[in-house]
N, C-alpha and C positions, 0 to 999 in steps of 0.2 A: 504494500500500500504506500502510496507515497503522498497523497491528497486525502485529507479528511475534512469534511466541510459540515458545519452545526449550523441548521436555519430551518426555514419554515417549509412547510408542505402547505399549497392548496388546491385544490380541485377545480380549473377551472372553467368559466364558462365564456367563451371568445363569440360577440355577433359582430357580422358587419354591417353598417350601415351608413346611408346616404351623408350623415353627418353626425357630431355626440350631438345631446339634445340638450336645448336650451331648458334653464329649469321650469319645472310644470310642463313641459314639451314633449309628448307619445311620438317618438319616430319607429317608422315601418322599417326591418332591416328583413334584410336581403335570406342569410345565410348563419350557422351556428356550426360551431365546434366545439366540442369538448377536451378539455386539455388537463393530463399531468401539469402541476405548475407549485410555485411559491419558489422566492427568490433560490432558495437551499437547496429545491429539490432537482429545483433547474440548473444552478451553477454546477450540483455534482456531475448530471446526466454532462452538459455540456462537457465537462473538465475527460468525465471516461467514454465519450467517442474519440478523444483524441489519445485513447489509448494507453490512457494513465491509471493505473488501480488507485480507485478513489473508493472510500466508507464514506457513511453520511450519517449522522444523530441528529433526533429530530420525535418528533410527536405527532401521533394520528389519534383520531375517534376509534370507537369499536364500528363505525357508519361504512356502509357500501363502499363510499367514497374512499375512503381510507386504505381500501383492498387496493381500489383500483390505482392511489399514490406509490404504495408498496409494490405493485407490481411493476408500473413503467419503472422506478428504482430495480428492481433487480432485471428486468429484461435490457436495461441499459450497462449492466454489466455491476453495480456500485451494491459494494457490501453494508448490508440494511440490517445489521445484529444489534447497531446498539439503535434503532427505531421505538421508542417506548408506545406504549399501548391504552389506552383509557379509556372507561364508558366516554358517551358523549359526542359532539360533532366535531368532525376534521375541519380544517379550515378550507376554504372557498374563497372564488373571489370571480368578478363579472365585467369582462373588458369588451370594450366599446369599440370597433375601429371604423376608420373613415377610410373611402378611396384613395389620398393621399399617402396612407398606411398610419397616421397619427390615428392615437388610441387614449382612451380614459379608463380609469380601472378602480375598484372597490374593493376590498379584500374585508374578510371576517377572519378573524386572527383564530379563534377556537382553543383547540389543542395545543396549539403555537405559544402561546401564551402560560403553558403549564410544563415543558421542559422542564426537567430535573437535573439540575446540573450535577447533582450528586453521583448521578449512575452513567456520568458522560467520562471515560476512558481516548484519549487520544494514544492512538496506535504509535507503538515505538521507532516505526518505520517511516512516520507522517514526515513528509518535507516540507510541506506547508498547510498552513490550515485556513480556511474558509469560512467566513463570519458575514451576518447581514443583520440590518436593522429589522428586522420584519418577525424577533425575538427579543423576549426580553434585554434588557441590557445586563441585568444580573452574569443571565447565560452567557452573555457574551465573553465579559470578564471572568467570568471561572473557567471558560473551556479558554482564551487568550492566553491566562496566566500558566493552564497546566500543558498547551500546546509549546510556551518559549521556554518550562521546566525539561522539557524533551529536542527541544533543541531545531523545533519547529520555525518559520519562518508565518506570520501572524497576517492574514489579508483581511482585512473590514469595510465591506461597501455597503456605507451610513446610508443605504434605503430603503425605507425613509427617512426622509434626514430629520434628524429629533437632538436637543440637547444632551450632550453626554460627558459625563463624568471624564476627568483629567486623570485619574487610575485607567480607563480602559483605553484612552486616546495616547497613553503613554505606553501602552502595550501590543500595538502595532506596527509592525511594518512598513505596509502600506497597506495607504487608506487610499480608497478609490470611489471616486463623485461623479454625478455627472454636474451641469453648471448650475443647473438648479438647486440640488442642495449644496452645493460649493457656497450658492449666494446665501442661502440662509445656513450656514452654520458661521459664516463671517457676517451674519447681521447685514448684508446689502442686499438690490436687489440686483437682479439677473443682467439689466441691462448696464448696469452701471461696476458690473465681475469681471474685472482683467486677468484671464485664465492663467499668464506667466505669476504677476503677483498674487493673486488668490493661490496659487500649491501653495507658494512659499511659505504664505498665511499660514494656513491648514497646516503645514510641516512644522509651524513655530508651536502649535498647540500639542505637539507629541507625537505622531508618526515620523518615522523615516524617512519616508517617499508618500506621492502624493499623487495619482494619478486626476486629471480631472477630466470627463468625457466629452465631447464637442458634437456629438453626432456624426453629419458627414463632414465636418470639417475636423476631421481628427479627434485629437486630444492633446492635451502638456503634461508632461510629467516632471516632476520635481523629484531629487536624486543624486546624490552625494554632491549637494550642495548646490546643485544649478539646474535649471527648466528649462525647458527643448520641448520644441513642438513637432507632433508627428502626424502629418496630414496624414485624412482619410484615401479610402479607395472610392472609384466613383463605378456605381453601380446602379442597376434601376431597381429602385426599390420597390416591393408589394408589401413589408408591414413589419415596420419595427418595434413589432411587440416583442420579448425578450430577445432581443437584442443586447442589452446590458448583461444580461444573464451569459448570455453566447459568450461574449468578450470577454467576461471574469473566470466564467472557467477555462477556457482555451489560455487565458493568460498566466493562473495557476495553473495549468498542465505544460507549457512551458516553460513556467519557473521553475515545477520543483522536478524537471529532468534536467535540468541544470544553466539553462538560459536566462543570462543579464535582465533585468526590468525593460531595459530599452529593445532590448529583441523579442522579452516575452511579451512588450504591447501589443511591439507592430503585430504578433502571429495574433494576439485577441483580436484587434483590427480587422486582419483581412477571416477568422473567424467569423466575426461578426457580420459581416460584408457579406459574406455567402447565405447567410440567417438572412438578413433582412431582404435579399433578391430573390430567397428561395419558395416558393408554395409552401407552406406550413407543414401538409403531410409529407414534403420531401425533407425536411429538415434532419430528421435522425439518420439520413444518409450521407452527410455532409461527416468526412475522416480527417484526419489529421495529413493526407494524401494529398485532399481539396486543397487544405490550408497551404500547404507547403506548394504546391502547382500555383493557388494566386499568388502568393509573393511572392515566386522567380519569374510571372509571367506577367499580372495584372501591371497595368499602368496606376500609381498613384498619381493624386494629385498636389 
């Protein structure tokens, strides 16, 4: 195992439609998926198509739902033993998308929100470990603390981005944003977030490194001392709904097979890139093969 990743499981429900709706607003949509999902369960899946033995800890209902979390996790390859179990509902959550591919989204935290971090074990072999906001903060810091007693390398993508404790911001790594919570964990707002300054920001509060996400216009990453920005790929997009998801894990599966920050972005990059051009149902065939063919072939920009 070399990737262990602690977050949420949710069940979800994907429509599309003509546009999100304005409040008090019934839009007609088109078309429905149902989806494995929550940021935890998606970073792991993503992290083990590219071929990296990844565990995952994390909390379901005893609900239908819950079967069906646990299983995309193990038919994705990713060791589901330390998955805890409770009467009760799994968590859910109901995403919106437009033609453009922009989406809104609802989550009901459930089981999420009842991890035990007592019975959470990171594996001896973990090179790096996998964290989200979309769990308690508790969890966060007790599996942080006992991932860098093992000599783990600590990834926490604050989303949603929420105030947090200077123990747990001190026990990362790297922290990965996209500019949205970039701007509210620096108290500004979005338009007025200069992405080289904003890492630095963020890097002064306790992380290491600081990635911040740009969409298609790349990302910055901040990094033994100095920000560089690393333009995106250009690609035609159909829906960058876990999108971020794609990136964080393809970036932790390059890091902890032994690749630099600055090389394990760009491969989340052009992971991601292929996520967001691909048909949804073609997504879990996207390898570490893809990845590697767009960045010695794709044109960035």
């Amino acid at each position: 195992m070399s990737i262990f990743v602690c977050g949420s499981l949710h069940y979800d429900v994907v429509v599309d439609a003509p546009h999100l709706p304005r409040l008090d607003e019934t839009v007609a949509g088109y078309a429905v998926q149902y989806v494995s999902g929550g940021k935890g369960g998606n970073q792991a899946i993503a992290a083990a198509r590219m071929g990296v033995g990844t565990a995952f800890a994390g909390r379901i209902g005893d609900d239908a739902s819950g079967e069906v979390l646990i299983k995309a996790l193990v038919d994705a390859g990713v060791d589901t033993a330390q998955v805890q179990r409770a009467p009760g509902a799994s968590g859910m959550s109901v995403a919106i998308v437009d033609p453009g591919g922009g989406y809104g989204a609802v989550i009901v935290s459930a089981a999420n929100l009842d991890i035990d971090p007592s019975l959470i074990e990171v594996p001896e072999n973990a090179r790096v470990a996998v964290l989200q906001n979309e769990i308690p903060e508790a969890v966060n810091l007790a599996v942080a603390l006992k991932a860098r007693n093992q000599g783990a390398a600590v990834i926490l993508n604050a989303a949603p981005a929420r105030p947090m404790g200077k123990d747990l911001l001190q026990a990362i790594d790297l922290l990965v944003v996209n500019r949205i919570e970039a701007a509210d964990m620096l108290s500004t707002s979005e338009a007025r977030l200069d992405p080289v300054e904003g890492a630095k920001s963020l890097s002064d509060l306790g992380p290491r490194s600081v990635v911040i996400t740009l969409g298609g216009d790349g990302l910055v990453l901040y990094d033994e001392g100095k920000a560089s920005h690393q333009p995106g790929h250009k690609v035609k997009v159909v829906s960058t709904h876990g999108a971020g998801d794609a990136f964080l894990g393809a970036l932790a599966a390059a890091h902890a097979t032994g690749s630099k920050l600055p090389e394990a972005a760009r491969f989340g990059q052009a992971a991601a890139a292929l996520h967001v051009s691909a048909a949804p149902p073609d997504r879990a065939s996207i390898t570490r093969d893809h990845v590697d063919s767009m960045l010695a072939h794709a044109g960035i920009r």
